[in-house]
Gaussian input, Z-matrix of N, CA and C with variables (Angstrom, degrees):
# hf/3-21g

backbone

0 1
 N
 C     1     B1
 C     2     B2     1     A1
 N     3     B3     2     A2     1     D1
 C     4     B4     3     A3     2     D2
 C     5     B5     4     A4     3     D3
 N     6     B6     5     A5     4     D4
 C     7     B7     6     A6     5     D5
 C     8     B8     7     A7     6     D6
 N     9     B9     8     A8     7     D7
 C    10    B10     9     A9     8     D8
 C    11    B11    10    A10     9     D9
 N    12    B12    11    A11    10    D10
 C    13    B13    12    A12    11    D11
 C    14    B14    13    A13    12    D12
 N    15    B15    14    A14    13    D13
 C    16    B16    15    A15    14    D14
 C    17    B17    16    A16    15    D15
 N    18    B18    17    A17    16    D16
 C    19    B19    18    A18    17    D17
 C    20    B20    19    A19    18    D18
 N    21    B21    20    A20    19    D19
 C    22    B22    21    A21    20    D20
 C    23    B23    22    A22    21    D21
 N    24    B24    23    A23    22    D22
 C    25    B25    24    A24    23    D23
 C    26    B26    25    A25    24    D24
 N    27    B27    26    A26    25    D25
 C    28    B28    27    A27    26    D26
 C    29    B29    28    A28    27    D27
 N    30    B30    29    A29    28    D28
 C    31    B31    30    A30    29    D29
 C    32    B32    31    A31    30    D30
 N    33    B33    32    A32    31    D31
 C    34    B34    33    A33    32    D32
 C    35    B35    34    A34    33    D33
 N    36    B36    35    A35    34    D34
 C    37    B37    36    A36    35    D35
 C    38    B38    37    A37    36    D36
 N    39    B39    38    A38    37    D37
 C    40    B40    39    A39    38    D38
 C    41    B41    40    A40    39    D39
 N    42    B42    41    A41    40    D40
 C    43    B43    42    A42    41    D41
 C    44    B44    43    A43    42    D42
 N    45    B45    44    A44    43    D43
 C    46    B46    45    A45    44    D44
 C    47    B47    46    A46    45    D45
 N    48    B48    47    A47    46    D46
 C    49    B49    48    A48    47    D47
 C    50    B50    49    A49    48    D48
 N    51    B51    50    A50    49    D49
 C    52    B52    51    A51    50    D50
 C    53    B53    52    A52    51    D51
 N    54    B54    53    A53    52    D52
 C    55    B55    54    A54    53    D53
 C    56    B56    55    A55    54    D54
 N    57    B57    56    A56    55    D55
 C    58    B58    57    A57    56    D56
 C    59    B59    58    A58    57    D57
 N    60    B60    59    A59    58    D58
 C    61    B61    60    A60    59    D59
 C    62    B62    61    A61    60    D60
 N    63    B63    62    A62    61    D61
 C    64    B64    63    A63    62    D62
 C    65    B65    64    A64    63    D63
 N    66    B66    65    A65    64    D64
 C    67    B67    66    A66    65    D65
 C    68    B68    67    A67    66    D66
 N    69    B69    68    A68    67    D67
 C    70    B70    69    A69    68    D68
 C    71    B71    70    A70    69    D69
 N    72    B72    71    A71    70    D70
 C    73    B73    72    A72    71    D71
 C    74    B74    73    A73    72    D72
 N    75    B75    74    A74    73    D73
 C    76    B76    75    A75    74    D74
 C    77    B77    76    A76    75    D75
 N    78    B78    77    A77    76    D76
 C    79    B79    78    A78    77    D77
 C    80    B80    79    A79    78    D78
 N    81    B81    80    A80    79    D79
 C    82    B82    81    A81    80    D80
 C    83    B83    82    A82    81    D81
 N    84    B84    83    A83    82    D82
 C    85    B85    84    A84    83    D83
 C    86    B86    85    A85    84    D84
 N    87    B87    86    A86    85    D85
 C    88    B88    87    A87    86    D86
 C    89    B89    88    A88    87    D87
 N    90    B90    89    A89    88    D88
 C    91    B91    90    A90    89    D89
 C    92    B92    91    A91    90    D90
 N    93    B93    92    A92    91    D91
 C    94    B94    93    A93    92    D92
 C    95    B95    94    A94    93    D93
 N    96    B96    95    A95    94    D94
 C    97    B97    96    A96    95    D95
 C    98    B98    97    A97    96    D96
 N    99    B99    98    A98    97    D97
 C   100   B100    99    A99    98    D98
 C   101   B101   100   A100    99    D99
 N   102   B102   101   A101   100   D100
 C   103   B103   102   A102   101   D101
 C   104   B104   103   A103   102   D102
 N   105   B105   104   A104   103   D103
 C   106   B106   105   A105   104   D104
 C   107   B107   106   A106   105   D105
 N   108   B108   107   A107   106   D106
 C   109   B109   108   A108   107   D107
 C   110   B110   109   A109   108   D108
 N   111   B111   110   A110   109   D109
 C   112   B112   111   A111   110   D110
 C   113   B113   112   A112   111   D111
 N   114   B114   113   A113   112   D112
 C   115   B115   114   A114   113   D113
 C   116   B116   115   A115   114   D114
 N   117   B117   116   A116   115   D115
 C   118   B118   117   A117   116   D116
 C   119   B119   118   A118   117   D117
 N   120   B120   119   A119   118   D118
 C   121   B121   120   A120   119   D119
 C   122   B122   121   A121   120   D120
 N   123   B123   122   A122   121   D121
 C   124   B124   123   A123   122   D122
 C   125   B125   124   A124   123   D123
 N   126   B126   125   A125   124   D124
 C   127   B127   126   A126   125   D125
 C   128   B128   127   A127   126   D126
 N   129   B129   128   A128   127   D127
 C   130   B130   129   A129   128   D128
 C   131   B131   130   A130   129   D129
 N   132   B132   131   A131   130   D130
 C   133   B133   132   A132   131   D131
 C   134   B134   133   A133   132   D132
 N   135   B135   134   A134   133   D133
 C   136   B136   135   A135   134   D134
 C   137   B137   136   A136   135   D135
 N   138   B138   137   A137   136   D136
 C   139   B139   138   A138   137   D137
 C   140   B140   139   A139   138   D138
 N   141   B141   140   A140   139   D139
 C   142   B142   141   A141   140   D140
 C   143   B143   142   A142   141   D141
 N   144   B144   143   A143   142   D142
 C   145   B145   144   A144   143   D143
 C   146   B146   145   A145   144   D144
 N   147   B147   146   A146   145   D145
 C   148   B148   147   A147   146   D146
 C   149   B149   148   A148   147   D147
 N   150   B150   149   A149   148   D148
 C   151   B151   150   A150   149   D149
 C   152   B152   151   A151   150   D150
 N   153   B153   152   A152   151   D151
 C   154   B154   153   A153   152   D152
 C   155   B155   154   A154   153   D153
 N   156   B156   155   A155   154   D154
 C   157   B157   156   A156   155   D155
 C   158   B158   157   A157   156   D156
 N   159   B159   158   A158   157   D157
 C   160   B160   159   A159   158   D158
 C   161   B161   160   A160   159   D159
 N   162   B162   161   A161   160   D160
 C   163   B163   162   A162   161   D161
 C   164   B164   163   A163   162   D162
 N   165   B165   164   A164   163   D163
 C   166   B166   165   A165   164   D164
 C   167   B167   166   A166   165   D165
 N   168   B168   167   A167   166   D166
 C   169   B169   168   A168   167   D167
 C   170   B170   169   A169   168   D168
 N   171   B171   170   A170   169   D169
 C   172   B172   171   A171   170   D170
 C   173   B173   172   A172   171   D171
 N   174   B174   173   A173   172   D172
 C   175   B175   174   A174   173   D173
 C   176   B176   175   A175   174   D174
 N   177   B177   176   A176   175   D175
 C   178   B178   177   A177   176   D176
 C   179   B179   178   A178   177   D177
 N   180   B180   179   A179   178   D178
 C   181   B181   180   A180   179   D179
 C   182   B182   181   A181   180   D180
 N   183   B183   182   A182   181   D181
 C   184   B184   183   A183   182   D182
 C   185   B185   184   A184   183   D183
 N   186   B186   185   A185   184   D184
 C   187   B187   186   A186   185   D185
 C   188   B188   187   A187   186   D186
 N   189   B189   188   A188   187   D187
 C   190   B190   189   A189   188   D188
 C   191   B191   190   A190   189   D189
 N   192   B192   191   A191   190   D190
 C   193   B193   192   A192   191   D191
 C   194   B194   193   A193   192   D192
 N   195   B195   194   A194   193   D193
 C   196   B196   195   A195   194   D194
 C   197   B197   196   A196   195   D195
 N   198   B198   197   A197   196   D196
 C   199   B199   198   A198   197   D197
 C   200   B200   199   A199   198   D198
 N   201   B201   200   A200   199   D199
 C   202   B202   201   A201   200   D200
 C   203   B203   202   A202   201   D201
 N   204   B204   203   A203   202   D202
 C   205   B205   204   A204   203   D203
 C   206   B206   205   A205   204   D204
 N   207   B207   206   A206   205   D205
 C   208   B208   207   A207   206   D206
 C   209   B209   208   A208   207   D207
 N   210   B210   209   A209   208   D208
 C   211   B211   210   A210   209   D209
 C   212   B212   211   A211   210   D210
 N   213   B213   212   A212   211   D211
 C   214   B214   213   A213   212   D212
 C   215   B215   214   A214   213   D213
 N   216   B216   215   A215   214   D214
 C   217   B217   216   A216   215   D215
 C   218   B218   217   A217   216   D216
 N   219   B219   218   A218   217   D217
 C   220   B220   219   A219   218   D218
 C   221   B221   220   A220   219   D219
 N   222   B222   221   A221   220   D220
 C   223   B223   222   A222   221   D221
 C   224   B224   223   A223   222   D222
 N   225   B225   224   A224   223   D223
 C   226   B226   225   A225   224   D224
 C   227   B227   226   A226   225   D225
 N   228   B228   227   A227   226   D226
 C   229   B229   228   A228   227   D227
 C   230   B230   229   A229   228   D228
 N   231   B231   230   A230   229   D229
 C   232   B232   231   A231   230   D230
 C   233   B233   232   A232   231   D231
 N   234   B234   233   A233   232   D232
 C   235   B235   234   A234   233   D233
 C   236   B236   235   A235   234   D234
 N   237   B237   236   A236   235   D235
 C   238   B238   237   A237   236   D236
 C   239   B239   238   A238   237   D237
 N   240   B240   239   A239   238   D238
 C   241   B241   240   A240   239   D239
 C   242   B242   241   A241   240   D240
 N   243   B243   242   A242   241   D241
 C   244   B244   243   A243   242   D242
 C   245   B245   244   A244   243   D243
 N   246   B246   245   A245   244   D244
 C   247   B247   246   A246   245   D245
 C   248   B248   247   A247   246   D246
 N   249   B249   248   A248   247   D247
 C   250   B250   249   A249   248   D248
 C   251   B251   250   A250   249   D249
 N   252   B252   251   A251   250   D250
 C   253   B253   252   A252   251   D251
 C   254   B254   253   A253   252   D252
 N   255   B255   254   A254   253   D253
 C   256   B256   255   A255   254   D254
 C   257   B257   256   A256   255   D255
 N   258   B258   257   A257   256   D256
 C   259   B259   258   A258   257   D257
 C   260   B260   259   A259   258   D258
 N   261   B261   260   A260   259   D259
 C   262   B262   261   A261   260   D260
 C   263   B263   262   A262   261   D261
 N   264   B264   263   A263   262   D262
 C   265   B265   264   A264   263   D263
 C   266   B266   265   A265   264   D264
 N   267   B267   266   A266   265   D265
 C   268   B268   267   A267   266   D266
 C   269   B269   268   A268   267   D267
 N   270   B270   269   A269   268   D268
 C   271   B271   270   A270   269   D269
 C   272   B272   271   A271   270   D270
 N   273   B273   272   A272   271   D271
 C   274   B274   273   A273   272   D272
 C   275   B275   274   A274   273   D273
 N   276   B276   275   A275   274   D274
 C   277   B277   276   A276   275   D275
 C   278   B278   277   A277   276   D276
 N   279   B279   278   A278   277   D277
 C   280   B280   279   A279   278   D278
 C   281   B281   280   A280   279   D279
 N   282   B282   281   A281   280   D280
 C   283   B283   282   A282   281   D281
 C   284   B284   283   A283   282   D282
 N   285   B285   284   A284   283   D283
 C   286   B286   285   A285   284   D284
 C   287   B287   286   A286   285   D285
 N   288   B288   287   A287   286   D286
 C   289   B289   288   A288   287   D287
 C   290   B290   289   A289   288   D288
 N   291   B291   290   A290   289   D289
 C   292   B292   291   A291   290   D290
 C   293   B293   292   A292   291   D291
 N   294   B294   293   A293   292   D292
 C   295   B295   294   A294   293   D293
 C   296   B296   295   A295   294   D294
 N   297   B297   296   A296   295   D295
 C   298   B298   297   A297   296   D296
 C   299   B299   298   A298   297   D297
 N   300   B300   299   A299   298   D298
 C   301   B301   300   A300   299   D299
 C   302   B302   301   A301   300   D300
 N   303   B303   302   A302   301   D301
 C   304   B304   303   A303   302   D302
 C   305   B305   304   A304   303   D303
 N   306   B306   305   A305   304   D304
 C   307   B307   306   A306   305   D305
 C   308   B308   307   A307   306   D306
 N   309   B309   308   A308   307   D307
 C   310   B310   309   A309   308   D308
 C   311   B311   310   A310   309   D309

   B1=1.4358
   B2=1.5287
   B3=1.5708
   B4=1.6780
   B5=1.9810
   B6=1.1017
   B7=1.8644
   B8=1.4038
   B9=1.9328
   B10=1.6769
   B11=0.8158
   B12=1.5714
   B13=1.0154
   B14=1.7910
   B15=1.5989
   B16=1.2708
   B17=2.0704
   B18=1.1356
   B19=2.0079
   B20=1.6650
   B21=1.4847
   B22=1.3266
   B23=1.4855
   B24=1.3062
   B25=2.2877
   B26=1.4824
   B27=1.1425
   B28=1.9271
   B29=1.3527
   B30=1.4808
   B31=1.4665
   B32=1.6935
   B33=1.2220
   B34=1.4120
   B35=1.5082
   B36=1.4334
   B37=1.6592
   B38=1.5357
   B39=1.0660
   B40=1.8184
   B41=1.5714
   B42=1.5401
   B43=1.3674
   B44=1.7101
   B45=1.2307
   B46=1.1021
   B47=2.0109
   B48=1.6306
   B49=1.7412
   B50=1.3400
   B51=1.3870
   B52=1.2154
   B53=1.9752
   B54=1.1677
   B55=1.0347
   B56=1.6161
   B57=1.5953
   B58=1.4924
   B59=1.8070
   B60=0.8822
   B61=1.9055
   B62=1.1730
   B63=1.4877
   B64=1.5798
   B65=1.7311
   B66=1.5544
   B67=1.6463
   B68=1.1720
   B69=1.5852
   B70=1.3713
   B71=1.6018
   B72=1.6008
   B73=2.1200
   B74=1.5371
   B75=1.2286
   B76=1.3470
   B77=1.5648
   B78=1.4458
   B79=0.9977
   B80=1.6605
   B81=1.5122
   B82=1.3369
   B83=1.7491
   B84=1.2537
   B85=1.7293
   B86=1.2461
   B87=1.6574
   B88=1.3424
   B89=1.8321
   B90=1.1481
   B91=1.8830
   B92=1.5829
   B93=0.9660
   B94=1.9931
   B95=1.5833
   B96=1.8886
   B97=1.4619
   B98=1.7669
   B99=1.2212
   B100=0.9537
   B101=1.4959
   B102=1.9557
   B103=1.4546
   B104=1.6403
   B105=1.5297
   B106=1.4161
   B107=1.4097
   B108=1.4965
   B109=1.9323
   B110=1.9946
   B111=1.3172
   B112=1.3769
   B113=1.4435
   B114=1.6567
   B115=2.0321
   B116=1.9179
   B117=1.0869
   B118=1.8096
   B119=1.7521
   B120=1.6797
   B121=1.9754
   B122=1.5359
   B123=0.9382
   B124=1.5641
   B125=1.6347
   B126=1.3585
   B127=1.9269
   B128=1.9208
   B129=1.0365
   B130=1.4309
   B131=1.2826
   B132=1.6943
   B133=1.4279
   B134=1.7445
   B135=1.4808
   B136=1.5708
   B137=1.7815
   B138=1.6523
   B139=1.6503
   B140=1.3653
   B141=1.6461
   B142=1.6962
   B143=1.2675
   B144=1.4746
   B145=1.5071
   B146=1.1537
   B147=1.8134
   B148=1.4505
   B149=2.0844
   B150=1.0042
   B151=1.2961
   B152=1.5268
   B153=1.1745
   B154=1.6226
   B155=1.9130
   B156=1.8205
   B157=1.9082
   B158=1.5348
   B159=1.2777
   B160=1.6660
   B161=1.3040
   B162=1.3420
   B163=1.2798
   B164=1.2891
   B165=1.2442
   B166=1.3811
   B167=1.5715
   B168=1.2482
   B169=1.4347
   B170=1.4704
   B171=1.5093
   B172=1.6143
   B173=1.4262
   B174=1.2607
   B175=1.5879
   B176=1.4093
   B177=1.7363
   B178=1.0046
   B179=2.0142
   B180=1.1188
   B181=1.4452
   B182=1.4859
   B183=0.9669
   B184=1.4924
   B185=1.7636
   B186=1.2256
   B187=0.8494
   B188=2.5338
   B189=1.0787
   B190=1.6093
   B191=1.3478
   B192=1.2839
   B193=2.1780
   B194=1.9827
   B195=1.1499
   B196=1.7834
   B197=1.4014
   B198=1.3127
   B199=1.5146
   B200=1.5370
   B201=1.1943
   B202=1.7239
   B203=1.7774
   B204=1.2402
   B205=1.7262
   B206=1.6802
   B207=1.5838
   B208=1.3989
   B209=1.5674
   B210=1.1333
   B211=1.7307
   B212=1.0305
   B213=1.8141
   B214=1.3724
   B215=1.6846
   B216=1.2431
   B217=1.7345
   B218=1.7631
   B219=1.7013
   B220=1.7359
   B221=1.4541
   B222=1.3499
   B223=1.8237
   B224=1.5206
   B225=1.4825
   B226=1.1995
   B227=2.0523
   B228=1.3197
   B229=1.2475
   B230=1.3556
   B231=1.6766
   B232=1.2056
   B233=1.9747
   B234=1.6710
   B235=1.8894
   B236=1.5174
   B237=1.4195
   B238=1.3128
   B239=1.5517
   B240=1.7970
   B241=1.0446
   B242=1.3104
   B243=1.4787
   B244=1.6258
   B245=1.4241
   B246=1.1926
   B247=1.3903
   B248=1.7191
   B249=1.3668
   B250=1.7992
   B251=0.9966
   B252=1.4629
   B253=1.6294
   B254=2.0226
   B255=1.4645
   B256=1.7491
   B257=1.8697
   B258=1.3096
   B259=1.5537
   B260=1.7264
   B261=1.3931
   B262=1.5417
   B263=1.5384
   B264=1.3246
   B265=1.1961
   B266=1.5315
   B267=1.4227
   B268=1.2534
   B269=1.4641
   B270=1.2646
   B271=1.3810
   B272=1.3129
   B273=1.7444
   B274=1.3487
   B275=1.0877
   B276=1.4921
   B277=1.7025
   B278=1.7899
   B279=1.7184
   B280=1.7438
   B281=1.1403
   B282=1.2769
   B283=0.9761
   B284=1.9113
   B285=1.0601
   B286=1.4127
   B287=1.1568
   B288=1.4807
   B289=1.6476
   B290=1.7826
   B291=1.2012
   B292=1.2337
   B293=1.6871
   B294=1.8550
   B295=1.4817
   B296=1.0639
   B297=1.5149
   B298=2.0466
   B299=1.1186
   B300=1.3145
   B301=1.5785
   B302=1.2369
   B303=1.3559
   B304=1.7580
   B305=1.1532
   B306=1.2065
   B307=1.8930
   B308=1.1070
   B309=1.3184
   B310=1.5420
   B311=1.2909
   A1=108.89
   A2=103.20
   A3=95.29
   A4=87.05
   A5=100.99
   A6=94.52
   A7=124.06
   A8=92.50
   A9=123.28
   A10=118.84
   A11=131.37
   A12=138.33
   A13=107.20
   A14=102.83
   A15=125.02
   A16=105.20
   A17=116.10
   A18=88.35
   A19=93.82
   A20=113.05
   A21=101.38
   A22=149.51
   A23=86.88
   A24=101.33
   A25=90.16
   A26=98.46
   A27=113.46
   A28=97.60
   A29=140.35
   A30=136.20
   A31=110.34
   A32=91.70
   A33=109.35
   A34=130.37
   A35=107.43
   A36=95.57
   A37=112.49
   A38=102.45
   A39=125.80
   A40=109.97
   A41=133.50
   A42=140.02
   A43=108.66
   A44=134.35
   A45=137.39
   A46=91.70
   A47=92.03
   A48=89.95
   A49=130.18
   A50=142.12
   A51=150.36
   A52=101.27
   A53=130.74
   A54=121.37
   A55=127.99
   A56=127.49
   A57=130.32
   A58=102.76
   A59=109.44
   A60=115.58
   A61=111.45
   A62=112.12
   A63=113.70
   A64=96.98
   A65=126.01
   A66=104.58
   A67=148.64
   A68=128.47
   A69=107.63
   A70=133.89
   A71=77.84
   A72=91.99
   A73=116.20
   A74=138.94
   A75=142.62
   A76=97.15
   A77=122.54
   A78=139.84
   A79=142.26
   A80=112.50
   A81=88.10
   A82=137.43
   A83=118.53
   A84=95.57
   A85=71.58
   A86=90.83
   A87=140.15
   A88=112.51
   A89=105.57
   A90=105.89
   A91=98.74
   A92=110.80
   A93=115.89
   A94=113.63
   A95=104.10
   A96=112.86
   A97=104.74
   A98=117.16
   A99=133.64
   A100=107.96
   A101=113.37
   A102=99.31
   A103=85.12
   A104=107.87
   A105=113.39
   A106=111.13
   A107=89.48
   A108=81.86
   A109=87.16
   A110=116.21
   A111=136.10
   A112=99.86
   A113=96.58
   A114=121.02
   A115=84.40
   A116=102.74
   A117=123.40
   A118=77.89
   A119=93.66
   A120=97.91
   A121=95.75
   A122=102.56
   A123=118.53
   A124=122.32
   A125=99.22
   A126=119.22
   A127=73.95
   A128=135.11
   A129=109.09
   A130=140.60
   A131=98.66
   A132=100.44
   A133=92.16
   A134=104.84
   A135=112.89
   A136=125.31
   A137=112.28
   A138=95.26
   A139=105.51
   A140=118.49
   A141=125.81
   A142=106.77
   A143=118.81
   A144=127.49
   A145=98.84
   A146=123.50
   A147=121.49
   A148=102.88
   A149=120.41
   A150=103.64
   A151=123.81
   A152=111.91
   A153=105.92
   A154=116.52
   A155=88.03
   A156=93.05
   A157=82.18
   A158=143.27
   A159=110.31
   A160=88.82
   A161=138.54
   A162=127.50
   A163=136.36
   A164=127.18
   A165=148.80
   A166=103.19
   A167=126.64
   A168=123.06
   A169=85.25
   A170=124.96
   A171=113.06
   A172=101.52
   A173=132.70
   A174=142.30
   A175=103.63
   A176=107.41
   A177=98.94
   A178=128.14
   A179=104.47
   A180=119.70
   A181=100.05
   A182=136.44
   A183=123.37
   A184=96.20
   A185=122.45
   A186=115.73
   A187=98.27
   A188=130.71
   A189=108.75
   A190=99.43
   A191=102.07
   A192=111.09
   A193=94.97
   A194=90.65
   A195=86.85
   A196=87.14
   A197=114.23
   A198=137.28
   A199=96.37
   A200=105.91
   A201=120.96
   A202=103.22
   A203=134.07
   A204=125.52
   A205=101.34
   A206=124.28
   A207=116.09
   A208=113.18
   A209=112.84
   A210=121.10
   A211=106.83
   A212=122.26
   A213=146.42
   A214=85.50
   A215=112.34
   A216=127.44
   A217=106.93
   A218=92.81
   A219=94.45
   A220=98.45
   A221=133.64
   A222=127.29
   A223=110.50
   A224=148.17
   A225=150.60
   A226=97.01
   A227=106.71
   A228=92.23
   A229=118.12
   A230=116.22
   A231=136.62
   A232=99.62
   A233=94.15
   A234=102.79
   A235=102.57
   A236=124.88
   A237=135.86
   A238=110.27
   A239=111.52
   A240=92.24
   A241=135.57
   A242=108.19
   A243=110.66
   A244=98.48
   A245=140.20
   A246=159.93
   A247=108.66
   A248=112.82
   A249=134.43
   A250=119.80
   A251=110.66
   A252=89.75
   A253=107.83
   A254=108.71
   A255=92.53
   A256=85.71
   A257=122.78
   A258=115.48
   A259=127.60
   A260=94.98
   A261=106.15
   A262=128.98
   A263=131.53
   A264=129.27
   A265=107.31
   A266=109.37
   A267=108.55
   A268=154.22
   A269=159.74
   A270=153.79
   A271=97.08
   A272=147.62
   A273=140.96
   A274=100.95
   A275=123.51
   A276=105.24
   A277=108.47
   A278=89.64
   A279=102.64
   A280=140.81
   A281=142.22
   A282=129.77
   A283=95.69
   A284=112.83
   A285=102.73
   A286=141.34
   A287=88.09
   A288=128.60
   A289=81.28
   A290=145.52
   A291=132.90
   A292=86.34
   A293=108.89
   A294=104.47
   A295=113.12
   A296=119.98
   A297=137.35
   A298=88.66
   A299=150.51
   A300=148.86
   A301=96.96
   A302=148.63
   A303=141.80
   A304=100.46
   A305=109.99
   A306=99.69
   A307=112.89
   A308=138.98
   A309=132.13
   A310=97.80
   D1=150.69
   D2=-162.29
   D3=-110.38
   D4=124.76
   D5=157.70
   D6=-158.87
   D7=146.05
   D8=-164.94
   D9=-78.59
   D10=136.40
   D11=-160.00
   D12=-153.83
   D13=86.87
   D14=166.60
   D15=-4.60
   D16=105.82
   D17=174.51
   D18=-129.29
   D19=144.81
   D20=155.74
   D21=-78.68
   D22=9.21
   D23=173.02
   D24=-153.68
   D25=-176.22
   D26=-168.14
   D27=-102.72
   D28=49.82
   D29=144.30
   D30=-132.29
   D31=170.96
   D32=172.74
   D33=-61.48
   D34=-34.19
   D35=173.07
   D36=-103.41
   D37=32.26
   D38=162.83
   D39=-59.20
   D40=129.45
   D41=167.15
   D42=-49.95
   D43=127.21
   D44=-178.52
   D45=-69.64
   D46=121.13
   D47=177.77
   D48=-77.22
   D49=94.72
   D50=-165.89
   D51=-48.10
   D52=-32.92
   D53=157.59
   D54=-48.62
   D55=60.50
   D56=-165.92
   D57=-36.81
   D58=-60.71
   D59=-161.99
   D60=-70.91
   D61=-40.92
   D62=-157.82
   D63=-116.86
   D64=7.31
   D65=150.48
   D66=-46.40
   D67=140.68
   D68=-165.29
   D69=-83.30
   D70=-3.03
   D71=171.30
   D72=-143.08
   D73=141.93
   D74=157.35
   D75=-84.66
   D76=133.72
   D77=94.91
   D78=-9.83
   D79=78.68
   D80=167.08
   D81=-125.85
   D82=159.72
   D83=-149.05
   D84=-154.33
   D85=121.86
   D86=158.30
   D87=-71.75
   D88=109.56
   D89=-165.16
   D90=-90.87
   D91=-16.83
   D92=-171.50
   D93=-86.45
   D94=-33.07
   D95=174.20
   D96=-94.38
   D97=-35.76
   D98=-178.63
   D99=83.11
   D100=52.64
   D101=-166.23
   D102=-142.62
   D103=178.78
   D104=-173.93
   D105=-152.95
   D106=150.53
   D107=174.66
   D108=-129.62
   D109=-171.18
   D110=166.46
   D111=-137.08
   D112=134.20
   D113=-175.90
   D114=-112.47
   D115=134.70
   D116=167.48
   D117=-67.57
   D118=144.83
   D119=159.08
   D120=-103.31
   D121=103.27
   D122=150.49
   D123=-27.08
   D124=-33.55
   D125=-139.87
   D126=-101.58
   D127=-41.42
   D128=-160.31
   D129=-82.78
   D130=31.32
   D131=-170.50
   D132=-114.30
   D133=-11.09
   D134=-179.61
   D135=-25.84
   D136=147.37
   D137=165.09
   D138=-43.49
   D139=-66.24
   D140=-118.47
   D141=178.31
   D142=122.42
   D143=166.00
   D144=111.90
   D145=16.95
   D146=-160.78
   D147=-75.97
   D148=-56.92
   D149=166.21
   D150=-31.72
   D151=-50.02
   D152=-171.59
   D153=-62.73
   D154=-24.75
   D155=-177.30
   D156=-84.79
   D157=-13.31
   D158=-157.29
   D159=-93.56
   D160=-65.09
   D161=146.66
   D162=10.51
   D163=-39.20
   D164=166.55
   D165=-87.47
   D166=-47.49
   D167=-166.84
   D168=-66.39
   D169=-52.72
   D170=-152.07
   D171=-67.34
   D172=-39.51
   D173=174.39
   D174=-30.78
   D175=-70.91
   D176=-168.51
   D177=-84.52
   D178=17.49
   D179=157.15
   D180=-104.20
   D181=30.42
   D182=134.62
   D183=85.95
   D184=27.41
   D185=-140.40
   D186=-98.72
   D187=152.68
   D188=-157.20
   D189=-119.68
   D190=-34.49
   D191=-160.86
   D192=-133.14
   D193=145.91
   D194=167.77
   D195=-137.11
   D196=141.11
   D197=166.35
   D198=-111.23
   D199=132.12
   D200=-155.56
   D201=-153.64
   D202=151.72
   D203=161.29
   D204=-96.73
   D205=-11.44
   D206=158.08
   D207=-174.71
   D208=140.78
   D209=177.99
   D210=-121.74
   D211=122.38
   D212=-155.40
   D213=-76.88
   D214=155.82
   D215=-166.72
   D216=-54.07
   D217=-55.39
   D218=-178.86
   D219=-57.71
   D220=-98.76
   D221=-167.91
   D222=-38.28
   D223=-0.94
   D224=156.57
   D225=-71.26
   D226=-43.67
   D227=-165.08
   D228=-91.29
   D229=-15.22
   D230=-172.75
   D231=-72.77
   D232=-52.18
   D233=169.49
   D234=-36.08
   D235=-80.39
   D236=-146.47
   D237=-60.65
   D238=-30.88
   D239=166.79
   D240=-107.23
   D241=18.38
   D242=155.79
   D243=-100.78
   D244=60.90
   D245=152.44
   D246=43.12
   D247=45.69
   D248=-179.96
   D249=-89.40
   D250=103.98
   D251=-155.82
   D252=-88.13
   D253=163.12
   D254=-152.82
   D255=-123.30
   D256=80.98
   D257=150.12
   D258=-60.04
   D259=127.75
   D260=175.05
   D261=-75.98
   D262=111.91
   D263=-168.42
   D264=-118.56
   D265=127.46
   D266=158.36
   D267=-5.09
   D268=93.41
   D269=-152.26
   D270=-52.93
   D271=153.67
   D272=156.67
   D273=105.32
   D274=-32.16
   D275=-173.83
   D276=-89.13
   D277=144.34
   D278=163.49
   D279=-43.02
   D280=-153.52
   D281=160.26
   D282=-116.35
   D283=-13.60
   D284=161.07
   D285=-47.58
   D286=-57.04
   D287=175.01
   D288=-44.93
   D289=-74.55
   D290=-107.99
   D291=-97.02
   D292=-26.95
   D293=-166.46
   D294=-83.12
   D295=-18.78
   D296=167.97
   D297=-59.03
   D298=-86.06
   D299=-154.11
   D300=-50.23
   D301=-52.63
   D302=174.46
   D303=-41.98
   D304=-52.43
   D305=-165.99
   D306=-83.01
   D307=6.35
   D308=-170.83
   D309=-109.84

């Protein structure tokens, strides 16, 4: 299973970015290999509708669970119905933090 994880720079002990749409990196972590890369979001410098394209970007990276600190109503609803599932995480935590809790 592949899952996104909002980060604000392209490493791991990066603050998970409470900005869902307009962060400047996804996180993504492969739970089966147990490996990760970070994608630049392209999408967050957008006018408008940027949740609904990031939503779409994560879809189409295959993407299953998003661990997020919040997803604006439209990209909350756009997730659910390409079947993404959206866990809520705390403000302050890493993106480590989020990949230690997978493995435990």
């Amino acid at each position: 299973m592949i899952i996104a994880i909002p980060a604000s720079a392209d490493k791991t002990d990066a603050l998970i970015d409470e900005r869902f749409g307009r962060c400047p990196f996804f996180c993504f972590y492969n739970n089966q290999t147990a490996s990760h890369t970070f994608k630049k979001n392209d999408l967050k410098d957008a006018p408008g509708g940027v949740g609904l394209q990031v939503a779409e970007f994560l879809a189409n990276n295959g993407v299953s669970r998003v661990f997020a600190v919040e997803i604006g109503p439209k990209a909350e609803g756009v997730l659910k119905q390409m079947k993404i599932k959206i866990n809520p995480v705390d403000a302050g935590q890493t993106v480590a933090n989020v990949i230690n809790m997978l493995n435990h």
